[in-house]
OpenMM code with the backbone's topology and positions (N, CA, C; nanometers):
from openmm import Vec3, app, unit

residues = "UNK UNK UNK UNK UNK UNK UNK UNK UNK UNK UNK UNK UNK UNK UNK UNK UNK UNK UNK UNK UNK UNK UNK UNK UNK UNK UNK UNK UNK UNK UNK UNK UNK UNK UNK UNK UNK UNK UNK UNK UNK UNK UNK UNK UNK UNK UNK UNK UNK UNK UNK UNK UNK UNK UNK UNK UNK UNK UNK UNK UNK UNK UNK UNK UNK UNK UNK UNK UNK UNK UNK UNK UNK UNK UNK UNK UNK UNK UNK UNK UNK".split()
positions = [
    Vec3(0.0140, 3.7456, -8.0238),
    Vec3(-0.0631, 3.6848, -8.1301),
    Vec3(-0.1599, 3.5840, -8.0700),
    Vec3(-0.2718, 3.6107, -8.0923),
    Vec3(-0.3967, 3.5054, -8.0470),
    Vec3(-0.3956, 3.3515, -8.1567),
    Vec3(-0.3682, 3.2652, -8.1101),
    Vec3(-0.3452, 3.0993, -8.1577),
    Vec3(-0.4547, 3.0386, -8.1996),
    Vec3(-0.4551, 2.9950, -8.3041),
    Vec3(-0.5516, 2.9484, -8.3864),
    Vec3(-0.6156, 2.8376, -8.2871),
    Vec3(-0.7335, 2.7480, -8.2837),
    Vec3(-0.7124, 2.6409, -8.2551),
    Vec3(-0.6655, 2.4987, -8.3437),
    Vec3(-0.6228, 2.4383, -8.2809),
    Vec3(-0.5748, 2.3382, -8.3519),
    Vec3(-0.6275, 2.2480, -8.4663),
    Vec3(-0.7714, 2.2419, -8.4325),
    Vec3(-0.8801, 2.2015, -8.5593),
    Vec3(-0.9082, 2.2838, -8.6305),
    Vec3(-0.9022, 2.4356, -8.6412),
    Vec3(-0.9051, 2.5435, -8.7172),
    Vec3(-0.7656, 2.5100, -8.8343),
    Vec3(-0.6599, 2.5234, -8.7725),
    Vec3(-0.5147, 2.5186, -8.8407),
    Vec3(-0.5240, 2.4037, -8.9133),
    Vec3(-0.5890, 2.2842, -8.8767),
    Vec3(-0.5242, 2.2089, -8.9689),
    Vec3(-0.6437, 2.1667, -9.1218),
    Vec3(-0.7297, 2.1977, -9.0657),
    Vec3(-0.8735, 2.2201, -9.1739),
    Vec3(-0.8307, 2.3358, -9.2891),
    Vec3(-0.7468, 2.4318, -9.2223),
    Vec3(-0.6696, 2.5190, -9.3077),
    Vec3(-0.5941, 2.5009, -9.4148),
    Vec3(-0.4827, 2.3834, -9.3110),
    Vec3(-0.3618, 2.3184, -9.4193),
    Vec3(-0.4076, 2.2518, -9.5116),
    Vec3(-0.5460, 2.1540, -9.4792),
    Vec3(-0.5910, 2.0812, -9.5827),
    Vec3(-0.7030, 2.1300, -9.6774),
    Vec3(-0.7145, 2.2339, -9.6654),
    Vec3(-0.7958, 2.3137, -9.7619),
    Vec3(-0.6367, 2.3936, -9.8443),
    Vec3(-0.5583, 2.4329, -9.8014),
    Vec3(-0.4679, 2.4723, -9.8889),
    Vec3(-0.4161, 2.3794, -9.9339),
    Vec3(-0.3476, 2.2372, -9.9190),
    Vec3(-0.3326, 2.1059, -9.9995),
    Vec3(-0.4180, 2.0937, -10.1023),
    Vec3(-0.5276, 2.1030, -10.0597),
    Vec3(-0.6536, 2.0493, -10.1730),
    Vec3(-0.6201, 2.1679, -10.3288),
    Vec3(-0.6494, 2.3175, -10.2744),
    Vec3(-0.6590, 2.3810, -10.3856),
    Vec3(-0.5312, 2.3835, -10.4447),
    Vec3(-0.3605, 2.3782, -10.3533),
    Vec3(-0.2906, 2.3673, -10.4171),
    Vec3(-0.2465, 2.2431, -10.5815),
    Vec3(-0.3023, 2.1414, -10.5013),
    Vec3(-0.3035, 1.9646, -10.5580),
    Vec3(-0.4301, 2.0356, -10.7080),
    Vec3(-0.5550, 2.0600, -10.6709),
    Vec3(-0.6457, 2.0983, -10.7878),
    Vec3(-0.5669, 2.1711, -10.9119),
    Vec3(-0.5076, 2.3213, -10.8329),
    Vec3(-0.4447, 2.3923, -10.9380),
    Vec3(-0.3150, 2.3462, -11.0162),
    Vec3(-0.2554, 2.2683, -10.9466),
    Vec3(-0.1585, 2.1906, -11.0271),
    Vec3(-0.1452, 2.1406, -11.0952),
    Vec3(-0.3071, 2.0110, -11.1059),
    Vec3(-0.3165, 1.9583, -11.2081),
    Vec3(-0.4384, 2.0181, -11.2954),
    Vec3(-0.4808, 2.0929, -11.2748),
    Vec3(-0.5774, 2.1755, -11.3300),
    Vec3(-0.5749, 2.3277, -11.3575),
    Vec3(-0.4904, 2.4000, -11.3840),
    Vec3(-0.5281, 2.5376, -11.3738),
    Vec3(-0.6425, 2.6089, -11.4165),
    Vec3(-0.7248, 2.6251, -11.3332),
    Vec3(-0.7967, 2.7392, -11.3791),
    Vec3(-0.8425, 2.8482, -11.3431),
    Vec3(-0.9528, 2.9250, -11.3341),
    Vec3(-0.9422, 3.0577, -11.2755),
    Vec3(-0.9930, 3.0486, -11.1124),
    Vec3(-1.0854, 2.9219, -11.0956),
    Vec3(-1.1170, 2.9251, -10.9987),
    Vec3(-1.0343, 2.8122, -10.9381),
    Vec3(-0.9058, 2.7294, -11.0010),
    Vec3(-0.8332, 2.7019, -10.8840),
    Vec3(-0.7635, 2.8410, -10.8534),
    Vec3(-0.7162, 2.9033, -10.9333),
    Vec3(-0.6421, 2.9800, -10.8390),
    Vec3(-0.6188, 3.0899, -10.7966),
    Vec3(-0.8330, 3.0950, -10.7760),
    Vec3(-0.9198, 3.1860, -10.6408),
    Vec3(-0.8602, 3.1209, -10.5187),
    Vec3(-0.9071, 2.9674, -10.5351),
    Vec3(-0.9577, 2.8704, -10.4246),
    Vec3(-0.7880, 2.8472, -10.3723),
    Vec3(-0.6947, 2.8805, -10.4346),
    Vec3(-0.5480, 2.8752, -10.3779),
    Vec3(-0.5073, 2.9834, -10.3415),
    Vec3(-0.5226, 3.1181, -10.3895),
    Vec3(-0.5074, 3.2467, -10.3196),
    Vec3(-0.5814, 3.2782, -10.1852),
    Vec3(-0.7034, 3.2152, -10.2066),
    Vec3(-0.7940, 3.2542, -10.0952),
    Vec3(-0.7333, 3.1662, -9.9381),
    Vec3(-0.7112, 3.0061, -9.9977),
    Vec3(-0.6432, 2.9753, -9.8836),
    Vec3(-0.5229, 2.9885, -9.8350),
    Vec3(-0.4067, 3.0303, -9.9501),
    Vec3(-0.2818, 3.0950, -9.8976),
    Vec3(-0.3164, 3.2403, -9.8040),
    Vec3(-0.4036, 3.2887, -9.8258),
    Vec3(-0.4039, 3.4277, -9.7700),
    Vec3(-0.4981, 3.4168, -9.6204),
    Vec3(-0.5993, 3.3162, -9.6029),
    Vec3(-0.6421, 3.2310, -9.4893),
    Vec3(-0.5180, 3.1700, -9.3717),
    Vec3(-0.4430, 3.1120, -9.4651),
    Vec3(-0.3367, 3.0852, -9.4140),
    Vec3(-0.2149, 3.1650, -9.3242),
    Vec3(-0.2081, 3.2483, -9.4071),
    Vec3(-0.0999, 3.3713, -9.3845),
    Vec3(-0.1776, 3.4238, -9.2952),
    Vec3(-0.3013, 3.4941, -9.2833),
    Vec3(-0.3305, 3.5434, -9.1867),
    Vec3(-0.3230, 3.5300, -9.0113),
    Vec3(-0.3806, 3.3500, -9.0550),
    Vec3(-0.3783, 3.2653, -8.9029),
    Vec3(-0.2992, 3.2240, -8.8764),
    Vec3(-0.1205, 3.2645, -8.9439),
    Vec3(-0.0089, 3.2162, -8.8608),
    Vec3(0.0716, 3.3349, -8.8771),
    Vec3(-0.0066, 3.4703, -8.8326),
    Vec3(0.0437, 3.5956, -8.8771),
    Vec3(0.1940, 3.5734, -8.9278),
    Vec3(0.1523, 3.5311, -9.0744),
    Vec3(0.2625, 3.5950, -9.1655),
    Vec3(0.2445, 3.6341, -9.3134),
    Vec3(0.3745, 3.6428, -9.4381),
    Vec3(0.3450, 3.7179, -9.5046),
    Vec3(0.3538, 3.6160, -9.6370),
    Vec3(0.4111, 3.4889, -9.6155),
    Vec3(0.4206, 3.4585, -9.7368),
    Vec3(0.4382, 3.3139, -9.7268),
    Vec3(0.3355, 3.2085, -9.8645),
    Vec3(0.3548, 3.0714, -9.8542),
    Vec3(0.4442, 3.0063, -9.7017),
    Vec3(0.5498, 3.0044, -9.7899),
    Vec3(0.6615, 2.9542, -9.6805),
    Vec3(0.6818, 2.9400, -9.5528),
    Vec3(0.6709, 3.0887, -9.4800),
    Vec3(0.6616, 3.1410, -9.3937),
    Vec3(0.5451, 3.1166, -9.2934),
    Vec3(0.4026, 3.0655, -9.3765),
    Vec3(0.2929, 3.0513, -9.2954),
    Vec3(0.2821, 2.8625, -9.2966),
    Vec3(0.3337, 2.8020, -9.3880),
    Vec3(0.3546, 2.6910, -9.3417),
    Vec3(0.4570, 2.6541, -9.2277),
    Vec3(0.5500, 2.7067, -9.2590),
    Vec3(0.6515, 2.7075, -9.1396),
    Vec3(0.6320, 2.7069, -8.9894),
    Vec3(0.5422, 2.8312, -8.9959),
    Vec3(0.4712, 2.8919, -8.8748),
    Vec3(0.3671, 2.7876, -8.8153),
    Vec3(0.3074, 2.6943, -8.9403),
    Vec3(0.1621, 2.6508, -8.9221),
    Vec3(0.2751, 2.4936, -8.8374),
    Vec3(0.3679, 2.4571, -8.8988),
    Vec3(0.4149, 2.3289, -8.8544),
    Vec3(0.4725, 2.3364, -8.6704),
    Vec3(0.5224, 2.4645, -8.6832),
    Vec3(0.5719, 2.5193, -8.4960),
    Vec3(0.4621, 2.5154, -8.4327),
    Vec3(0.3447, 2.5677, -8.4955),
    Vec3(0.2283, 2.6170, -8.3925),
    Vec3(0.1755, 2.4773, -8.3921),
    Vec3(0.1433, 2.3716, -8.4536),
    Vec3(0.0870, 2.2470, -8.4210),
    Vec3(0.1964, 2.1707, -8.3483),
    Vec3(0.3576, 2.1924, -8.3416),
    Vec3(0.4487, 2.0957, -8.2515),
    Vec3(0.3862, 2.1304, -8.1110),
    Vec3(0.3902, 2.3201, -8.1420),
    Vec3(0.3632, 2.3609, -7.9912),
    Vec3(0.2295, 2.3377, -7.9249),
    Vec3(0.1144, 2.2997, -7.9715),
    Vec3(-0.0075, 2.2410, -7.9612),
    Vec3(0.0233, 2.1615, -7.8723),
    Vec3(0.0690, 2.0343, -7.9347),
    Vec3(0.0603, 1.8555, -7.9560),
    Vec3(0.1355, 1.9248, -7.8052),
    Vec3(0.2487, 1.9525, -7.7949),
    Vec3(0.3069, 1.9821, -7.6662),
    Vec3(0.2490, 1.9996, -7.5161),
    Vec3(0.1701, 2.1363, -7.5798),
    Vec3(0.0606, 2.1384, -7.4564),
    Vec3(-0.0101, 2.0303, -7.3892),
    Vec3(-0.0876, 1.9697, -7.4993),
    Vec3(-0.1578, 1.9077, -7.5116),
    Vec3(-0.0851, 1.7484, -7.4203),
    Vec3(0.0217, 1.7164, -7.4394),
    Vec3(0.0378, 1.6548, -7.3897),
    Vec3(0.0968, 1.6414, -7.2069),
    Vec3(0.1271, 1.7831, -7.1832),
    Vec3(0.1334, 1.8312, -7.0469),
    Vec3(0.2945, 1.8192, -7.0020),
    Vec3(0.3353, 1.8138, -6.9277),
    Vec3(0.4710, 1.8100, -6.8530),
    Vec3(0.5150, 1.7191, -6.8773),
    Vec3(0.7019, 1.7122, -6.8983),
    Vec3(0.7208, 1.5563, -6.8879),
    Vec3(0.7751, 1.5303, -6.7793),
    Vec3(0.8008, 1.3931, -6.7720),
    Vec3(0.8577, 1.3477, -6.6324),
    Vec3(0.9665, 1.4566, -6.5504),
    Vec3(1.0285, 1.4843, -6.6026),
    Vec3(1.1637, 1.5462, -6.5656),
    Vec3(1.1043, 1.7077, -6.4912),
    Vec3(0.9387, 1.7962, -6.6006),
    Vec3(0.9574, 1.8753, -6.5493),
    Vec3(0.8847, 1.8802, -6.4236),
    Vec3(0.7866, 1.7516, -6.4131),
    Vec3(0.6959, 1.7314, -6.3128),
    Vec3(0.7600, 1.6989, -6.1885),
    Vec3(0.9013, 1.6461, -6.1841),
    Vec3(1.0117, 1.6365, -6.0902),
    Vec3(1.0084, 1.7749, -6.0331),
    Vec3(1.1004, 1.8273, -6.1048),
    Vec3(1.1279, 1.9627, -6.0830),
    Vec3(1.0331, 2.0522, -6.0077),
    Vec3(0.9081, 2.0371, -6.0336),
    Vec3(0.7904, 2.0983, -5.9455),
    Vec3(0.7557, 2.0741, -5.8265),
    Vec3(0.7751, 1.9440, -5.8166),
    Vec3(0.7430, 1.8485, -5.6951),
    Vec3(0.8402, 1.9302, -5.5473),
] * unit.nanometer
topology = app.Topology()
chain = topology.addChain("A")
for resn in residues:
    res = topology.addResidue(resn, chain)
    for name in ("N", "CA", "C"):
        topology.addAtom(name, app.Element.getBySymbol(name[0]), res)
């Protein structure tokens, strides 16, 4: 699976917050375009199939980011040495 980037994913989450938060307190037809469209945005870029599942996915794939991102820790930079 090819990995979103990290400013992609989370512009994602907060476009699905937004339309979710709109349609909640608003239902209407075009909240919930603007909530299908980003659940299914969603699902796509954390290849999966459903709400749950692509948040789930979306919260691992940003731990595993931040991870990278922060490089080796002491212990494994030992180990290399």
């Amino acid at each position: 699976m090819i990995l979103p980037v990290e400013k992609e994913l989370r512009a994602v989450l907060a476009r699905f917050a937004h339309a979710r938060i709109e349609h909640d307190v608003r239902p209407t037809g075009r909240t919930s375009r603007d909530l299908e469209d980003a659940t299914y945005t969603l699902c796509v870029m954390t290849g999966t199939r459903t709400t749950e599942q692509s948040l789930l996915a979306a919260d691992t794939l940003l731990r595993q980011l931040s991870a990278d991102r922060e490089g080796p820790t002491r212990k494994d930079a030992t180990l290399a040495a």
